[in-house]
C-alpha atoms as one frame of an Amber mdcrd trajectory, in Angstrom:
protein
   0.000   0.000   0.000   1.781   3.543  -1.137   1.105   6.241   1.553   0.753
   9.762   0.004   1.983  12.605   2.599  -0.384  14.945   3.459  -0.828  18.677
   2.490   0.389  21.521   4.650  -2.746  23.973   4.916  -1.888  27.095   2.410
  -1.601  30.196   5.020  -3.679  32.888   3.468  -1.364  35.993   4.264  -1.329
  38.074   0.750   1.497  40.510   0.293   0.312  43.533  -1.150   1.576  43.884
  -5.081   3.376  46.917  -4.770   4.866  46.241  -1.972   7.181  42.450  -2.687
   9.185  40.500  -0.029  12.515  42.012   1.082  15.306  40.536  -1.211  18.878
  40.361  -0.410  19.227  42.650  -3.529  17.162  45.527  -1.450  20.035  47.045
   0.679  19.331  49.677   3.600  19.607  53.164   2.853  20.677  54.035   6.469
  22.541  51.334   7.324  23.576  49.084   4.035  21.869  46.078   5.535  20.496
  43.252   3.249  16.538  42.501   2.906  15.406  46.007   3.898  11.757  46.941
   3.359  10.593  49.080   1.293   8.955  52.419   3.406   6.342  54.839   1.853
   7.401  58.167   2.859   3.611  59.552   3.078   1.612  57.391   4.559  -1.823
  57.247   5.580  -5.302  58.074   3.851  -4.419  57.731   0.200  -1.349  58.887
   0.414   0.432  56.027   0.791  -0.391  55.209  -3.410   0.816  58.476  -4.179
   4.339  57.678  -2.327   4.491  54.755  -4.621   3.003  56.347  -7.535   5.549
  59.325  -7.494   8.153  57.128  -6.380   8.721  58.609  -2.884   9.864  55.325
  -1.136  12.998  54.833   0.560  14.637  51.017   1.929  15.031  50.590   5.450
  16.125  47.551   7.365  13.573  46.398   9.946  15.520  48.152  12.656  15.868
  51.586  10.827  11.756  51.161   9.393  10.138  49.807  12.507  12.159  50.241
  15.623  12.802  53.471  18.341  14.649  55.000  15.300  12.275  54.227  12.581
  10.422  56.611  10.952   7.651  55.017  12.653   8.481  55.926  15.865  10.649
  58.900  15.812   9.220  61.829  14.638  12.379  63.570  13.884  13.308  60.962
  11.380  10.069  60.801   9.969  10.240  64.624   9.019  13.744  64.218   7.454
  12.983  61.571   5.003   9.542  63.555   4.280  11.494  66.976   3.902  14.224
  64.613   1.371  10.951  63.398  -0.045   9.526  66.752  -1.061  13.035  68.313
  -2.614  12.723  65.345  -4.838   9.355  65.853  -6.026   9.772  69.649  -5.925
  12.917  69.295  -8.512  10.683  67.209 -10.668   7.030  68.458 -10.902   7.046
  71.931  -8.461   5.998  73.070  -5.482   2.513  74.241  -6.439   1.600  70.208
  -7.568   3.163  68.821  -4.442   0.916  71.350  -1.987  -1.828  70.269  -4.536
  -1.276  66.238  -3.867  -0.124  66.344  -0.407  -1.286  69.473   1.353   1.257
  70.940   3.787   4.690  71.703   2.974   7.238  69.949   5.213  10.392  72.073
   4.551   9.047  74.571   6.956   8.163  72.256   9.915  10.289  71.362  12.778
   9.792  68.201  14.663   7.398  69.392  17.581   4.670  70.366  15.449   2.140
  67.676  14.211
């Protein structure tokens, strides 16, 4: 009698398209570590697709993305990669379409204000 093994259960976690598995190929910005993740620089209520649509995305290792000097966590941090962010777009497409898209203009905030 031949015994066939049986099937693992299939986990249903789904990665989101845009946003793949770190590969070893993905190196840290900060840090030059290996599998980094890839970070959207605005986040939150539709901004998040803009950030990948305008390409304003930056690799982080898993310490520099989501630990006590992530941009997650530190607020300073957070403001310089969104302040890096907006030169970049600014060079590209202008100041007057970035306000338009994102709303508030980040050069001229310091880290205390929300």
């Amino acid at each position: 009698m031949l015994v066939q093994p049986i099937p693992k259960p299939k986990l249903c976690k789904h990665r989101a398209k845009n946003n793949p598995r770190p590969t070893a190929s993905r190196i840290c910005a900060v840090c030059g570590r290996p599998y980094a993740e890839r970070h959207e620089i605005f986040f939150g209520t539709g901004q998040r697709q803009l950030s990948i649509k305008y390409g304003l995305q930056i690799d982080l290792c898993a310490e520099h993305h989501r630990g006590v000097d992530g941009p997650h966590h530190n607020r300073k941090v957070d403001l310089k990669y969104k302040r890096e962010a907006q030169k970049k777009f600014e060079s590209i497409y202008g100041h007057e379409l970035f306000m338009k898209i994102f709303g508030r203009n980040y050069l001229c905030m310091t880290a205390d204000k929300t």
